[in-house]
VOGU-3710 file (C-alpha; in Angstrom, 3 decimals, decimal comma):
1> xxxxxxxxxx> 65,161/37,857/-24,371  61,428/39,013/-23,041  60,615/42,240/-23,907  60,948/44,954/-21,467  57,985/46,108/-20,048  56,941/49,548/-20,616  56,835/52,127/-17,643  53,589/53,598/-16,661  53,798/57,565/-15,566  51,587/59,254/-13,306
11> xxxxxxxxxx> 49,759/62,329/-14,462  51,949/65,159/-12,218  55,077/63,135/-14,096  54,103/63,765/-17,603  52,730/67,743/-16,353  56,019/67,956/-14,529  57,961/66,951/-18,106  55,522/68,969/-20,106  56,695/72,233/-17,634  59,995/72,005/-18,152
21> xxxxxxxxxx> 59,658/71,025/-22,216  57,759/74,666/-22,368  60,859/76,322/-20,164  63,626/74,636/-21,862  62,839/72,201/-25,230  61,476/68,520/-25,457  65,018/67,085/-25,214  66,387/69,095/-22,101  63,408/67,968/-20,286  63,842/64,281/-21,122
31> xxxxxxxxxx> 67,642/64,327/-20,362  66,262/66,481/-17,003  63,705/63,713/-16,249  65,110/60,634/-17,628  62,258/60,451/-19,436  62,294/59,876/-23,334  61,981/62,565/-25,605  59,581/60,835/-27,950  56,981/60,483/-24,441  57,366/64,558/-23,616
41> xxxxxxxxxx> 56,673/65,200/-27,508  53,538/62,833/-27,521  52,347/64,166/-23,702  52,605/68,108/-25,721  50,347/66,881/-28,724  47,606/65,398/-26,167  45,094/67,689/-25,476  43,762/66,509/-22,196  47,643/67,584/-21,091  48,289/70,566/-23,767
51> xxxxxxxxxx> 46,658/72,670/-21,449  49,569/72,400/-18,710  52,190/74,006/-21,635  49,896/76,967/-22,771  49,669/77,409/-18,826  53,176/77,743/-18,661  53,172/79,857/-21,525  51,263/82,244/-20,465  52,609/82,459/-16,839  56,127/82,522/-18,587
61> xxxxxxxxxx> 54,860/85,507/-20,982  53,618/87,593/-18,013  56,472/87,043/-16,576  58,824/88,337/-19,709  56,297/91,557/-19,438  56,901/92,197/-16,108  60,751/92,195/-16,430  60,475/94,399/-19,419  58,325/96,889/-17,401  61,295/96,746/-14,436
71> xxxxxxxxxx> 63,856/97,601/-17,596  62,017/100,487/-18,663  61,450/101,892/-15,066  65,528/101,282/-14,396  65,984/103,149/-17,846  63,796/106,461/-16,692  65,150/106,313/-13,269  68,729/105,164/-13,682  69,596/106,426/-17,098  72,725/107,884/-15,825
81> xxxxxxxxxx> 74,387/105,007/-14,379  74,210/102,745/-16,971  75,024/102,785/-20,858  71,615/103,534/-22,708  72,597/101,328/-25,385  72,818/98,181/-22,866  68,899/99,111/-20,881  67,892/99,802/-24,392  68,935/96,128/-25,618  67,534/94,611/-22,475
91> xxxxxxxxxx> 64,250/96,339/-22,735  63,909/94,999/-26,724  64,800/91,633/-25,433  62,338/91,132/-22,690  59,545/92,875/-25,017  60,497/90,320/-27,914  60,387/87,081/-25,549  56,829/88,363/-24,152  55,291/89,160/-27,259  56,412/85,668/-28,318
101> xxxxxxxxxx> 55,405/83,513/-25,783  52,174/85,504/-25,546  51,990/84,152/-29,223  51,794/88,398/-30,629  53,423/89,942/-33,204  57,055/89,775/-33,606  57,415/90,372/-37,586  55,415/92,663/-39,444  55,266/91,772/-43,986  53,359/93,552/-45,738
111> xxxxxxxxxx> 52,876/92,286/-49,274  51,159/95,203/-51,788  49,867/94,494/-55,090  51,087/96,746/-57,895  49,424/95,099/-60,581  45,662/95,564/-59,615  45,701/98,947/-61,632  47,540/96,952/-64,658  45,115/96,345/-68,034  45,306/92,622/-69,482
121> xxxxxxxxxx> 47,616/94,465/-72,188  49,616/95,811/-69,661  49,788/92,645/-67,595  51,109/90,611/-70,988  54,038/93,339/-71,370  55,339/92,851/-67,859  55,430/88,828/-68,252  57,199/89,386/-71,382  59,606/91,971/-70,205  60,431/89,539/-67,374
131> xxxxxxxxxx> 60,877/86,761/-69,752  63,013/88,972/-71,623  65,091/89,613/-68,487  65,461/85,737/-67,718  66,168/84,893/-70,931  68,884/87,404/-71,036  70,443/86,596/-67,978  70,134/82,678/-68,806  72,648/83,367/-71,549  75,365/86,027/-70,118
141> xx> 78,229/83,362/-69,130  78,766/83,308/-65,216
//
């Protein structure tokens, strides 16, 4: 059986797939399309077309920010028709999906280091306290 050839898209097809893969995932745009998902995965990693999806991102992230700004007007101007609780959750939503598709913040870690002020003396103590600890707990039956 000759092998079937392979289909040729036009450049506003694969920006059309790489639109809705930034909107929805890789696969719903494929299914969406009938396009396969391994093309709309390989169009994202190109960078002549990557440019199309951090488009979209951003125009999707402005538009997160603007709906959270419309929350937090309808919660200072409508407080007392609604449930606070309910604005409140809407207003952390639409803040969350803009700072993420703007690519900010949405964690903060902080990671401190208590041993800086420890002597080497000091520092060989600790790692055999903890090896004390392990050892111990290696050998209380479960």
């Amino acid at each position: 059986m000759p092998a079937r050839p392979q289909r040729r898209y036009a450049k506003r097809e694969r920006i059309a797939a790489i639109v809705a893969a930034e909107m929805t995932s890789n696969l719903a745009a494929a299914q969406a399309l009938g396009i396969p998902e391994t093309n709309v995965r390989r169009w994202r990693d190109d960078p002549e077309l990557a440019k199309y999806g951090e488009k979209t991102r951003e125009e999707l992230a402005a538009g997160s920010m603007m709906l959270a700004h419309r929350a937090l007007e309808a919660i200072s101007t409508r407080i007392g028709e609604f449930e606070p609780r309910d604005l409140v959750i809407l207003l952390g939503v639409a803040v969350d999906k803009s700072q993420l598709l703007a690519g900010a913040a949405t964690t903060r870690t902080e990671t401190k280091d208590i041993t800086s002020r420890f002597s080497d003396h000091e520092m060989d103590m600790l790692a055999d306290a903890i090896d004390a600890e392990i050892k111990r707990r290696d050998e209380v039956p479960a």
